[in-house]
C-alpha positions in Angstrom: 53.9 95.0 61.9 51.2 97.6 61.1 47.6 97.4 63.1 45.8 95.5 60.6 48.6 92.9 60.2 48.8 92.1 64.0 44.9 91.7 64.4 45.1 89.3 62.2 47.7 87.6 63.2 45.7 87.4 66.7 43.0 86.0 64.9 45.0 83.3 63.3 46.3 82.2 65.7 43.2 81.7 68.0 43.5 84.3 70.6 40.9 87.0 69.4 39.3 87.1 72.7 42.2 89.0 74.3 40.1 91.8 72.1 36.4 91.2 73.5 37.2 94.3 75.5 38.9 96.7 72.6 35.4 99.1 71.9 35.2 100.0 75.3 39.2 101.0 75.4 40.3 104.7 75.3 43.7 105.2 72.9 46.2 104.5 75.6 44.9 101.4 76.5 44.7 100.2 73.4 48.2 101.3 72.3 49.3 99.3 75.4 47.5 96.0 74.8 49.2 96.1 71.3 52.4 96.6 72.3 52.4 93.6 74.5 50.8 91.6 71.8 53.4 92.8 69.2 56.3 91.6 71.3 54.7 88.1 71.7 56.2 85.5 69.4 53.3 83.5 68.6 54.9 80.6 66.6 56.4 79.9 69.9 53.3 80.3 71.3 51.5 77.4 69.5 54.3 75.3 69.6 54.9 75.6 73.5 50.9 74.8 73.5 51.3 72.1 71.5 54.3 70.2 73.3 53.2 71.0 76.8 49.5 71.1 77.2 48.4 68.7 74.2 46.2 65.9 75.6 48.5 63.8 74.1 51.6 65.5 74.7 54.1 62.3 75.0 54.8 61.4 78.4 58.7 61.2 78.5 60.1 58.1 79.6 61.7 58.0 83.1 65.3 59.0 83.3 68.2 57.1 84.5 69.3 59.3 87.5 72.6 59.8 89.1 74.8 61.6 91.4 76.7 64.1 90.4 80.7 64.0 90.1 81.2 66.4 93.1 84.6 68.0 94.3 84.1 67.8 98.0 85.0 69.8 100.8 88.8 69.2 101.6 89.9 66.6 104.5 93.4 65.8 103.6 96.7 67.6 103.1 96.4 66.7 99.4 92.7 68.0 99.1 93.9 71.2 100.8 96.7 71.6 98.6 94.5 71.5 95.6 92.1 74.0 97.1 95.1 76.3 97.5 96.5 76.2 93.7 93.1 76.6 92.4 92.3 79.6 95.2 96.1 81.1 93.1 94.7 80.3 89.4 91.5 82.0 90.3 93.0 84.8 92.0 95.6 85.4 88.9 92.2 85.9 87.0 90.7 88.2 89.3 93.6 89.9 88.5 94.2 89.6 85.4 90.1 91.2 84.7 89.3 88.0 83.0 86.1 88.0 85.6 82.8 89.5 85.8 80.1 89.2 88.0 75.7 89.0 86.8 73.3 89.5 89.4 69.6 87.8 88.6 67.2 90.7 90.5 64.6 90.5 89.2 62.0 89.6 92.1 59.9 91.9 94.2 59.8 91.6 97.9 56.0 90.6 98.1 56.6 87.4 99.9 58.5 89.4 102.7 55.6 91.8 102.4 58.1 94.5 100.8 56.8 96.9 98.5 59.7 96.9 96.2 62.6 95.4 94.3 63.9 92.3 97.0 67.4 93.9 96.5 66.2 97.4 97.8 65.2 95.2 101.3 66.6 96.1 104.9 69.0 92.8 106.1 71.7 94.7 107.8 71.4 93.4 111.4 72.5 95.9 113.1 72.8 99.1 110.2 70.1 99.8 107.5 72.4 97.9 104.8 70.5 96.9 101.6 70.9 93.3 100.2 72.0 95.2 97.1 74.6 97.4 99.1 75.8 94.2 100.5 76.2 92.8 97.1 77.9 96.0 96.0 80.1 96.5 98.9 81.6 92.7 98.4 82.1 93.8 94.6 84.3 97.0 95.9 86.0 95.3 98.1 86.8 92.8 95.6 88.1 95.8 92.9 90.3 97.1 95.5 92.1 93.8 96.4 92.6 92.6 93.2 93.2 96.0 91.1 90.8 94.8 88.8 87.4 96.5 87.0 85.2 93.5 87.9 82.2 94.9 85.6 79.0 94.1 87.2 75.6 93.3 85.1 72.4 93.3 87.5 69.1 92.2 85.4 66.1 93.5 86.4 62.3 92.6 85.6 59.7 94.6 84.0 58.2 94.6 87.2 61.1 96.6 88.9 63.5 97.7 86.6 62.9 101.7 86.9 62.5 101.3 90.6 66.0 99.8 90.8 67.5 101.6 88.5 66.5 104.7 90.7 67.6 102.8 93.9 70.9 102.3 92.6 71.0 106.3 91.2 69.6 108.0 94.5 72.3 105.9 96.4 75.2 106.6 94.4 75.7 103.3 93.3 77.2 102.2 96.4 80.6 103.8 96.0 80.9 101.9 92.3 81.8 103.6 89.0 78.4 103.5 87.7 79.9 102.9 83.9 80.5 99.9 85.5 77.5 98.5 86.0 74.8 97.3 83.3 71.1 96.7 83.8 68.9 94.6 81.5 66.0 93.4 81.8 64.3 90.3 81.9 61.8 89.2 78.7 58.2 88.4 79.5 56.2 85.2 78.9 52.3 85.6 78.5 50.2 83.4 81.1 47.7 80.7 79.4 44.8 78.9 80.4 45.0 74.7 80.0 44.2 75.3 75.8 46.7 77.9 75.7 44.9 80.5 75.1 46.2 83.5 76.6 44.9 85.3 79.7 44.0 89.0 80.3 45.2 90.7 83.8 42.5 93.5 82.8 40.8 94.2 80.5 43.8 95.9 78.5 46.6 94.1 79.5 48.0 90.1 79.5 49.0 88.7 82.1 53.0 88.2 81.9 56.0 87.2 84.2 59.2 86.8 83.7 60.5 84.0 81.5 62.0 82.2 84.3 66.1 82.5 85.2 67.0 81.1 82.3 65.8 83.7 80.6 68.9 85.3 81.7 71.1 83.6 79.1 68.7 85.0 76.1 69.1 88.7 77.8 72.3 88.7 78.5 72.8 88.0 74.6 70.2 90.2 73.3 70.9 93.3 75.6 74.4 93.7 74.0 76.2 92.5 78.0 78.0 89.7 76.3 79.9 92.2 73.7 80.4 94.9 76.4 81.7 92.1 78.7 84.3 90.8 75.8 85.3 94.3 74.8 86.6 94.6 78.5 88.3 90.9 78.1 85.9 89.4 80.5 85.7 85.5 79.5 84.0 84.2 83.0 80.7 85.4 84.5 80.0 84.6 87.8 76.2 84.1 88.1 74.4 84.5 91.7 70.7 85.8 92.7 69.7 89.1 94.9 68.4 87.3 97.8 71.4 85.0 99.3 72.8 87.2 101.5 75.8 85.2 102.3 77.3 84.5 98.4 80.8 84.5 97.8 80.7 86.8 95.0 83.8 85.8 92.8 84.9 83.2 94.7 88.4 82.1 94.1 88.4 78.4 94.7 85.3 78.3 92.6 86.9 80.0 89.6 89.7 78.4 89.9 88.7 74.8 89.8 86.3 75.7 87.0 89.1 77.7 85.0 91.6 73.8 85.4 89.0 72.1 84.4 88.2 74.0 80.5 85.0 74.4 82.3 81.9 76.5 80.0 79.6 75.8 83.1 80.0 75.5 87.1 78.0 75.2 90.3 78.3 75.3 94.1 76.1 72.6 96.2 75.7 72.4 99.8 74.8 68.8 101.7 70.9 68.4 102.0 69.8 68.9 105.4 68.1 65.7 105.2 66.3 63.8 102.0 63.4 65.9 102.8 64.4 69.2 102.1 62.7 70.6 99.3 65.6 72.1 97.0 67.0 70.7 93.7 70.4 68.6 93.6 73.1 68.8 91.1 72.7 65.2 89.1 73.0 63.0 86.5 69.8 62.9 84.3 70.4 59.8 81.5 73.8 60.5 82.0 74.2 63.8 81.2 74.9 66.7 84.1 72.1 68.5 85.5 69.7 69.8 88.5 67.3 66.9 89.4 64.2 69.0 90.9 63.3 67.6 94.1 59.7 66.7 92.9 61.3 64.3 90.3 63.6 62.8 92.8 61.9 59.3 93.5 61.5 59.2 97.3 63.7 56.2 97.2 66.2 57.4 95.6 65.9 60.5 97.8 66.7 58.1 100.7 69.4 56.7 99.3 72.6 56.3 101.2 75.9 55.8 100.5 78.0 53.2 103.0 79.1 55.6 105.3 75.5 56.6 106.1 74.9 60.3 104.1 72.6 60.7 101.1 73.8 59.2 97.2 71.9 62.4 96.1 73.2 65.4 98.7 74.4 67.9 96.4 72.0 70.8 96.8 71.8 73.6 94.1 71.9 77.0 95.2 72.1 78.8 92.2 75.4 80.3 92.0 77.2 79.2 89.0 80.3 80.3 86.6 79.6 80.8 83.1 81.9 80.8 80.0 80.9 84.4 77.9 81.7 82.4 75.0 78.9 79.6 75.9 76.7 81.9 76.3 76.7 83.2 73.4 77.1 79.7 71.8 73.6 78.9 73.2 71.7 81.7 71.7 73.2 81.3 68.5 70.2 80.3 66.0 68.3 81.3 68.8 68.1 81.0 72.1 68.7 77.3 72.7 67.3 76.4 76.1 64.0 74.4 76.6 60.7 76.1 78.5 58.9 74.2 81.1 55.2 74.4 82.0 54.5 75.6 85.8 50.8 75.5 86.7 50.1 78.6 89.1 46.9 81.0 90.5 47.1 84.0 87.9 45.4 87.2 88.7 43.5 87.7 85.5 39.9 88.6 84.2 36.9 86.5 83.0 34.8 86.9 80.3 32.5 89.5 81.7 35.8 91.7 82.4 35.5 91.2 86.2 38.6 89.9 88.2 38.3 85.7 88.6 37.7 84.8 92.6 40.0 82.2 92.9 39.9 79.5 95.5 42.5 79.6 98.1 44.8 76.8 96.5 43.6 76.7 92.8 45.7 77.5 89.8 43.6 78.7 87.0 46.7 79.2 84.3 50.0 77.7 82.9 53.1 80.2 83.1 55.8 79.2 80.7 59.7 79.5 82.3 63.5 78.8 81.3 65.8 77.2 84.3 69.7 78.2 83.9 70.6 74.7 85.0 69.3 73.5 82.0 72.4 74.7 80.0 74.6 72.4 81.8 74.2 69.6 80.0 75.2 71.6 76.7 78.4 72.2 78.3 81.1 70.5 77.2 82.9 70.8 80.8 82.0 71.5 84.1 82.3 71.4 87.5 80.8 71.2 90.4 82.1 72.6 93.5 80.8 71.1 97.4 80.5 74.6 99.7 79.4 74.9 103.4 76.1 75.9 103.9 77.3 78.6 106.8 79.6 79.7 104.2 78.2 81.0 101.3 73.6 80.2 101.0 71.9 82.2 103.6 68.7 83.2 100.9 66.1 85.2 102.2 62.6 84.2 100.3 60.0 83.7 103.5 58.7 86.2 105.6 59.3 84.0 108.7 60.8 80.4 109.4 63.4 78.8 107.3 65.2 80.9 104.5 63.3 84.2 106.5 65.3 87.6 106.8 65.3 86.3 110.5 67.7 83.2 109.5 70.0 85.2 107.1 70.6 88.1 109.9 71.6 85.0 112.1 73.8 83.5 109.4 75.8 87.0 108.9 76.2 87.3 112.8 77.2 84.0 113.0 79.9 84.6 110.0 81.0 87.6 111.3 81.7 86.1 115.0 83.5 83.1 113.6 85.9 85.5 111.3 86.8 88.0 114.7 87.3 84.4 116.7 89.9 83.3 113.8 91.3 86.5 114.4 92.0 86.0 118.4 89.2 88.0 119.8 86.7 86.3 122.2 83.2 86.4 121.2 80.5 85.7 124.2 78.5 82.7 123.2 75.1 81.3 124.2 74.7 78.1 126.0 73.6 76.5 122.8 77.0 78.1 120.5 75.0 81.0 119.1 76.8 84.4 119.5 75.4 86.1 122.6 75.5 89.5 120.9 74.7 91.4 117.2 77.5 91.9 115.0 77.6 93.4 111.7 80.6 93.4 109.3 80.6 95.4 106.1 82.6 93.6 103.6 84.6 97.1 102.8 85.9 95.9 106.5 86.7 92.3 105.6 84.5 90.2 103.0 86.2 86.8 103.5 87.8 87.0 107.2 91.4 88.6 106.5 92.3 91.9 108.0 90.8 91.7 111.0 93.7 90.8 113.6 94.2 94.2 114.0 91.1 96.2 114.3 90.7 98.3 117.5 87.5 96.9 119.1 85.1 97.8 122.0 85.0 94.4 124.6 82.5 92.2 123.5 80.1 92.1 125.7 76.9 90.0 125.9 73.8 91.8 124.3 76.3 94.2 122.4 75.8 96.0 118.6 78.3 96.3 116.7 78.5 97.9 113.2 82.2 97.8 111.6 
């Protein structure tokens, strides 16, 4: 589309004030204001506008909500037998290279005041270990057990795809073949205000995010990772985001279970702490599989108990799922298939005098459109979904202090680590309230699920010790 063609397509489609400021732009800015605007898809645009900020939009009726079928955690001979032949079918894929592992990074470490891709942040608690190194040490350690090339796709944002790119370069990817992992990068959604007119974050520049984690279904399609994935005879993607810390990258029960099953789309959950804790469970939503957002959980359904006292709705999402390569590619055929939500939010922009808009602490001035990945589930035509322990594989980091705070997830890998060197017969001091009573630090190219270690020459562990291995 030539110049003349996309001004007026901006005019005809009702957002020519995104130009009140084009006199007064030098050539760069301008070429940069009409990149972004040629990369928008209007139709969607107006459509989007129309079905989520209409006055009259249709309120949807209420759905009929359910638990989810859930495999739980095993208490019986039987249930750990089953654990055990699917831990062998996923294992025999592992081997076989029939798995392959996408990393959603796309987030910057503002909330942990971090100047830089969340990936690129310090959580080693007793080394300067990366979350990304930690991701990419589990990934070796993984190649080397099971002989197999376990390709790796990380996406990345606008926002911090050259800086990760370059993290990953300057560090030597970690020890990994770098022809064996892929970045993308995320696509962009414009902000609006309430009458969807789009807003400006200067004066020669929209204000866009990233299209929300389900855009990572449309990019892995579009970047070409689905075909480089098949040409390598990967058929099952396992799916996790940079900032839980304590992921089970590739787990074999999880693959396993999902591979019996003819599965196109798993999940892990964890139990709820309580029915208050703000995170999304795995449901039924008018009887199809899905993630019930904890806003849309009725508080007394929230409440709800089963007979034996724990919550009808406990089954927490976390984000880490299996995907079939062939479904995703089903669900971008046509185009991409999955629905955009409307999130209300504060959006840094300008007004129509060109200054920056002094928001009020609180008040959310625009509407950013976003995908969820969850919402592919119920176009899957199996799936499962897979009970873990919370200690065991969700420690995110995504608040600067308090819960889910680097603080907790340093604690959680201490507290793996300990309970791994006490399976293997060592004694590990212990606070009066269980806690280890020292700092430990296990790098999964030492052991990244427990094994391994009965042997290891150690220092005493002594109370207030460091230890790196």
């Amino acid at each position: 589309m030539n110049v003349k063609d996309l001004l007026e397509t901006i005019r005809a489609h009702g957002q020519a004030h995104v130009l009140a400021f084009w006199d007064g732009l030098d050539e760069a800015e301008r070429g940069r204001l009409l990149g972004q605007l040629a990369a928008l898809d209007f139709g969607l645009l107006d459509r989007l506008t129309k079905d989520l900020l209409a006055p009259d939009a249709a309120a949807s009726k209420p759905p009929v909500l359910e638990p989810a079928p859930l495999i739980e955690l095993p208490k019986t001979e039987a249930e750990r037998d089953r654990f055990a032949e699917a831990r062998a079918a996923g294992e025999a894929a592992l081997r076989a290279g029939r798995v392959g592992c996408f990393l959603v990074a796309g987030g910057q470490g503002t909330r942990l005041g971090f100047d830089g891709p969340k990936g690129a942040y310090v959580i080693g608690p007793v080394t300067r270990r990366t979350i990304f190194q930690l991701h990419a040490e589990k990934i070796l350690a993984l190649r080397r057990r099971y002989g197999a090339k376990l390709p790796w796709v990380v996406m990345t944002s606008t926002a911090n795809d050259a800086a990760t790119r370059a993290f990953f370069e300057a560090r030597g990817f970690f020890g990994l073949d770098p022809a064996s992992v892929r970045f993308i990068v995320q696509e962009n959604m414009p902000a609006v205000d309430r009458r969807g007119k789009l807003l400006l974050e200067t004066r020669s520049s929209l204000a866009l995010s990233p299209n929300g984690h389900g855009g990572s279904i449309k990019a892995l399609h579009e970047s070409g990772a689905c075909a480089w994935l098949a040409e390598q005879g990967v058929d099952t993607l396992f799916y996790f985001q940079v900032d839980n810390v304590l992921v089970k990258i590739a787990d074999p029960v999880f693959l396993g279970f999902h591979l019996q099953a003819g599965a196109e789309m798993s999940s892990k959950a964890v139990r709820k702490r309580d029915w208050r804790e703000k995170v999304g469970v795995l449901g039924r939503v008018d009887g199809r599989l899905g993630v019930i957002e904890y806003s849309d959980l009725p508080e007394d359904l929230a409440k709800a108990a089963n007979p034996d006292g724990s919550l009808r709705f406990a089954a927490g999402n976390i984000a880490i799922h299996l995907l079939d390569v062939g479904f995703v590619e089903r669900l971008n055929a046509g185009g991409f298939r999955l629905p955009f939500h409307k999130a209300e939010k504060a959006v840094p922009c300008v007004g129509p005098d060109g200054r920056p808009v002094q928001l009020k602490p609180g008040e959310k001035n625009g509407v950013k459109f976003e995908t969820f990945v969850f919402d592919a589930l119920p176009r899957a035509k199996a799936s499962v979904t897979l009970e873990v322990a919370r200690e065991a594989d969700f420690a995110p980091v995504k608040n600067a202090e308090g819960e889910d705070s680097p603080a907790t997830a340093r604690a959680y890998l201490v507290a793996e680590a300990a309970a791994w060197l006490e399976a293997a017969g060592r004694r590990v001091p212990r606070q009066p309230g269980g806690m280890p009573d020292l700092c430990l630090e296990l790098s999964p190219l030492t052991s990244f699920d427990g094994q391994g270690l009965a042997g290891l020459t150690l220092p005493e562990l002594k109370p207030g010790l460091k230890l790196a291995l």
